[in-house]
Structures are given as C-alpha cells and as structure tokens.
C-alpha positions in Angstrom: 43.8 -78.1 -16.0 40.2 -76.4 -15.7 39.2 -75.7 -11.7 34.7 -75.0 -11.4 32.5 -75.0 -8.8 29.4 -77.4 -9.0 27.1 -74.0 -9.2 29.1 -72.9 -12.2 29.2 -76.4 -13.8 25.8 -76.6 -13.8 25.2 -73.5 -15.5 27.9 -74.1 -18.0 27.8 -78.0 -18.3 27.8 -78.3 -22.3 31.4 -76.0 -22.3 32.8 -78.1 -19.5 32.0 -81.2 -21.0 33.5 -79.6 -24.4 36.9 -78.7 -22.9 37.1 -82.4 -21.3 35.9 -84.1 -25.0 39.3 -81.5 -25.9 41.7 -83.8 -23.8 41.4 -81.0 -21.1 41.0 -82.1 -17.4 38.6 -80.3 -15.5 38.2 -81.0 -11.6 34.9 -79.6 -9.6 34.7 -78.0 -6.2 32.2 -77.7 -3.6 33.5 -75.4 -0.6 36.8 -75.1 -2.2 38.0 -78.7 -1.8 37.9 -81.0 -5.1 35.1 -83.8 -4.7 35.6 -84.7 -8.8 37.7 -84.8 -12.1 35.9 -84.7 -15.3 38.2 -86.8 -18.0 37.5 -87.2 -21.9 36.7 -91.3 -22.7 39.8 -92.3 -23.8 38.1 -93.9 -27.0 39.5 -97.6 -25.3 35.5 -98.8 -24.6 33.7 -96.6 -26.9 30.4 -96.6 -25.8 28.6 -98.8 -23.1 28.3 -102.7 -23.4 24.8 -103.5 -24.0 23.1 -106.0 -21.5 20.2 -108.2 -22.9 17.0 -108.4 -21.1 17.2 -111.9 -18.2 13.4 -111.9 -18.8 11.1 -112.3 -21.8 9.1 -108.8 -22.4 5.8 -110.9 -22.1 6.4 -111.6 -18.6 5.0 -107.9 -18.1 1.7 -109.1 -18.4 1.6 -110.9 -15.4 2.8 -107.6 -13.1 -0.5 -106.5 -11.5 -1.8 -103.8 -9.6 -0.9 -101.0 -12.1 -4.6 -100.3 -13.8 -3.0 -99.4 -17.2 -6.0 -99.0 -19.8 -4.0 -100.3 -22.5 -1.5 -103.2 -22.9 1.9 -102.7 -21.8 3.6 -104.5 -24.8 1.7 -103.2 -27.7 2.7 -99.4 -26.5 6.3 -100.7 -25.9 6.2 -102.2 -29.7 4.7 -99.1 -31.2 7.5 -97.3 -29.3 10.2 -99.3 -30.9 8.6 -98.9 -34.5 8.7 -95.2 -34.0 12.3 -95.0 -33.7 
C-alpha cells in the first residue's frame, strides 16, 4: 500500500493512477490524516452505463437568450461527423 499527499498526487497523478491500474492501493493525505483510497476498477462494470438523452436535441432551439450566430444543432451534428 502507496501513502501521497494531495500536493504530490497532483504532480505525479499519471504514476499514481499507474500503480492503482497495478492492483496497488494508494491512499491520499491532506495534513497527515487519510481523506481517500485510490482502488484499480475491479473490471466487474467496465466502463460507465450510458444514459440516453429524456429530451429530443431539437428542443434546443426553443432555449432563448443565448445570441448564438449560428444554429446550435447543425454545430452539434458537424461535431458528431468529425469524430
């Protein structure tokens, strides 16, 4: 088991998160008391469950008071067709 300080974590996040994707456990400190435990995903869930939308994308149109020059949902549809 790994012991860091939050100041050190976040200058050495990515080997941190390295040793927990390892098995290892590492536990964080601020003023020498342990506020957190950093734990590798157990490979049970995998990766998070995706949550469809409760409203249709065209209801964006109707949201005022922005001033946008260009249309909201064309710009999010070029978006998707980018990637």
């Amino acid at each position: 088991m790994t012991t860091v300080n939050t100041a050190t974590l976040k200058q050495k996040l990515s080997h941190y998160l390295g040793l927990a994707r390892q098995g290892r456990d590492v536990l964080i400190t601020s003023h020498k008391r342990v506020i957190a435990r950093l734990l590798a995903e157990d490979g049970v869930s995998g990766r998070l469950p995706l949550i469809p939308p409760t409203r249709p994308v065209s209801e964006l149109k109707e949201i005022g008071g922005f001033g946008l020059d260009a249309d909201p949902i064309k710009q999010l549809m070029q978006e998707r067709r980018k990637r």
